[in-house]
Every structure is written in C-alpha cells, then in structure tokens.
N, C-alpha and C positions, 0 to 999 in steps of 0.2 A: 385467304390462306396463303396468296403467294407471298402477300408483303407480309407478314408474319417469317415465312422462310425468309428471304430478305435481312429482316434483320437480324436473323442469328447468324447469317453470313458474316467471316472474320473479315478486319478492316486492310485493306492494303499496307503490307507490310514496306514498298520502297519508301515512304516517308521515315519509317523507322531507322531502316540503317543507314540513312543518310546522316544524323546528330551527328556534330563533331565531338572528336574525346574527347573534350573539357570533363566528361563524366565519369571519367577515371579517379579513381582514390588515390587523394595523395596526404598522407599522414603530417601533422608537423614532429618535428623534435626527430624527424629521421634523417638522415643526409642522404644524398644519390645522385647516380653517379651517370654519366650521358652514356652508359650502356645498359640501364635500364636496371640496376642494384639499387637494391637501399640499403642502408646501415644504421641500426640501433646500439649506440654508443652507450656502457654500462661500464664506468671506470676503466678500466685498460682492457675489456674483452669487447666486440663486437660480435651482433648478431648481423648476420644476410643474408639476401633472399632476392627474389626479383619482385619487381612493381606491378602494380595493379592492371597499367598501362603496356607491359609485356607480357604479363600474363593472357591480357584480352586479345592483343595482338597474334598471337601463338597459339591456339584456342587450346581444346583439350588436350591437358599434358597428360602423357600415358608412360613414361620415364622419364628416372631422373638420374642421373649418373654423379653421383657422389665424389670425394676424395677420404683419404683415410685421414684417422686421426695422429697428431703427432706429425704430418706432413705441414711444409709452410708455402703462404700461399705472398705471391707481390703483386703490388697493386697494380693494376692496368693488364691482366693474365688470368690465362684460362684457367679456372681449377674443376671445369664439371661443365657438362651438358645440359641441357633441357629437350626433350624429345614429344611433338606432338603430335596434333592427326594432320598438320599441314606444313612441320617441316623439326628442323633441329636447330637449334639456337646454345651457343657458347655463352658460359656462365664466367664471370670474370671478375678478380678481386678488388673492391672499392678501394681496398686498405691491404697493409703488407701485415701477416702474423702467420703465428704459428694454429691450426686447428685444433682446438678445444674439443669441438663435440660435432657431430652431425646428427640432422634429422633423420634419424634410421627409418623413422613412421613413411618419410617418402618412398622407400622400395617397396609398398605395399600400399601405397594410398601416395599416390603423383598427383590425383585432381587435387590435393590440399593447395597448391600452387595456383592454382585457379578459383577453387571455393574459400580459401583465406591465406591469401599472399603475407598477408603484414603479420598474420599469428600462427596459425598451425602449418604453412607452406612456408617457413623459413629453412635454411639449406643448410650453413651453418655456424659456429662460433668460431671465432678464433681471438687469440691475446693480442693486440695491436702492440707492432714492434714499430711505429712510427706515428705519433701521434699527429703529428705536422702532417701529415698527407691527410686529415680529414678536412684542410681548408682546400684543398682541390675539388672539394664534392660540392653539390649543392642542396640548399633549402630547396623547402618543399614550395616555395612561390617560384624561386628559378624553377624549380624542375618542373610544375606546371607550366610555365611560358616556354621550357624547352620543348616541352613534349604537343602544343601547339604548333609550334612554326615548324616543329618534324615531321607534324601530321600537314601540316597546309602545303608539304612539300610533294606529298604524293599524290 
C-alpha cells in the first residue's frame, strides 16, 4: 500500500523551473523590439502588444492601462503600463503613429496578455507615421537570441 501512495506522489518540481526560456513563443513575420513589444505590420497600421517572453516574465497581469484614441504614440516611449501580481512594467512604442484603436477587451479581461499575447492580448493599433523605424526592430531569430543572452544575464 505504501508504494502504491508513492507513486501518486507529484514529481519534484526544482527540475522544472529550472528550463531556460528558449520556450517562449516567438512568432515570425512580427518585428520586436529589445523592450519586449512586437509589431504586426498590416500596410501603414501597426498592431502591438507585448511578448510571450514578457508576458511570462511579469506573471499574472491584473491591469492594463491603456492610451486614448486619436493620441500619437514615438517610438522608443511610454504609451501604457502593464500591471501584475509581481510588479508594474512600462509599455513602449516600437513605431511612431497616431492610435487607431485599442483593445477595450483588456480593462476587463488583463490575463488576455498572458493567455494570448500575439492574439487577443494585443494593446493597440496605430497608423505608422515612419516607416523607416521598423528596420530598428528585430526578427523573430534576433529576438530569440536576444531574449537568451538576457536571460543567461540573470
């Protein structure tokens, strides 16, 4: 009877969270950006959001602090927050435009950031007013290799 209990005993969990994030999603055909943004480039509008890899980093996101529509956002600047159970994190513009649209769904549903960063956790749209600033971002092979030697940092 005892080894019977035994083995429904769960397995040790320090092997697990030991994995390095190599296992973090990272999409092609998106760009992003070394503060942890992607951008889905759709003719002259851009969608954004944060990464799979700041998302997990950040754990449960429980607010999200928006910008309005009609405001314009520069690239390398803060337009929003991210708000979790283990800290608050500045959201910042990959690309310079004017906002299109925001995801209203996040003031009522924040873990979308966490349960689907690249689809229903996207933050917001805006018109790309500088095209040429999307060769400052990177592919999703750079951004895998970044987000390695950032992690091998800590």
């Amino acid at each position: 009877m005892a080894a019977a209990a035994g083995l429904a005993a769960p397995p040790p969990t320090s092997r697990i969270s030991s994995f390095p994030r190599a296992f973090s999603t990272v999409l092609k055909d998106l760009k992003y950006a070394d503060t942890h943004e992607w951008v889905k480039v759709e003719g002259d509008s851009a969608t954004i959001g944060v990464t799979d890899h700041a998302q997990d980093h950040l754990g449960d996101v429980v607010y999200v602090e928006l910008p309005e529509v009609g405001s314009t956002v520069s690239q390398r600047t803060n337009f929003g927050a991210v708000e979790s159970v283990k800290a608050t994190s500045d959201i910042n513009a990959p690309v310079s435009g004017e906002i299109i649209q925001v995801n209203d769904e996040l003031s009522e549903k924040p873990g979308f950031i966490n349960g689907s960063p690249y689809e229903k956790g996207w933050i917001i749209k805006v018109k790309i007013s500088d095209p040429s600033e999307l060769n400052s971002l990177m592919d999703d092979e750079k951004y895998k290799k970044f987000c390695e030697e950032e992690d091998g940092k800590h």
